[in-house]
C-alpha positions as CSV (number, residue, x, y, z in Angstrom):
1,X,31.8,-7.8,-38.6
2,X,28.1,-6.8,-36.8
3,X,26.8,-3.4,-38.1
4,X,26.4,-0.8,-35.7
5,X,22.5,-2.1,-35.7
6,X,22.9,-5.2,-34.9
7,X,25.4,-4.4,-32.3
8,X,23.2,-2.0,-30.6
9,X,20.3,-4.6,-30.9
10,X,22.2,-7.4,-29.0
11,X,23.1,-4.8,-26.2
12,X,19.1,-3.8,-26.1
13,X,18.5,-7.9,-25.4
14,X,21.2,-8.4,-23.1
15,X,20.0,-5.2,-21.2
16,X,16.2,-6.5,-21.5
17,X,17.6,-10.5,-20.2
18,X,19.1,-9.0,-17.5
19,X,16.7,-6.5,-16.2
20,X,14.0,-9.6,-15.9
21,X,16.6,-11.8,-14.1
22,X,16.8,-8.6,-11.7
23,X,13.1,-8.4,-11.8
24,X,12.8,-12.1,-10.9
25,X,15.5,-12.4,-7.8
26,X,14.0,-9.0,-6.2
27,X,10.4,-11.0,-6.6
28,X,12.5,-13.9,-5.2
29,X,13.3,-12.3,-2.2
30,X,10.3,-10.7,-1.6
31,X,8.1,-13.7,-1.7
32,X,11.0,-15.2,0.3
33,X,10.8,-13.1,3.1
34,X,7.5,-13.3,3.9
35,X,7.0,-16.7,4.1
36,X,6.1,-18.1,7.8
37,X,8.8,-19.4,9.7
38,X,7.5,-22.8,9.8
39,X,8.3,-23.3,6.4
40,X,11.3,-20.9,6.9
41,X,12.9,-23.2,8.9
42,X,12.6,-26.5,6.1
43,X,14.3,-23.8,3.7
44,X,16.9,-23.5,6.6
45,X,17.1,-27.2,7.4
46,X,17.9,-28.0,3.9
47,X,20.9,-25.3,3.2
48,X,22.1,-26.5,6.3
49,X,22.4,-29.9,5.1
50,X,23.5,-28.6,1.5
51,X,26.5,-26.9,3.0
52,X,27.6,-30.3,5.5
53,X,28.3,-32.1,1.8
């Protein structure tokens, strides 16, 4: 059985991995958004044709 240490240690890295996938998708989205709809609209084009499969 994991001491109370190591337990609280593997809930400090689980915390740390997820706050830097949050970190990374709000970046994501950011730099997303403000692309120019030219290349927008190839993003679009290929979800669209991801979803006909």
């Amino acid at each position: 059985m994991p001491s109370l240490s190591e337990t609280s240690e593997l809930g400090q890295a689980m915390l740390e991995y997820a706050l830097i996938i949050l970190l990374i998708a709000i970046v994501l989205i950011v730099g997303l958004s403000m692309i120019p709809p030219p290349v927008g609209n190839v993003f679009s084009a290929i979800a669209n044709t991801l979803s006909g499969l």
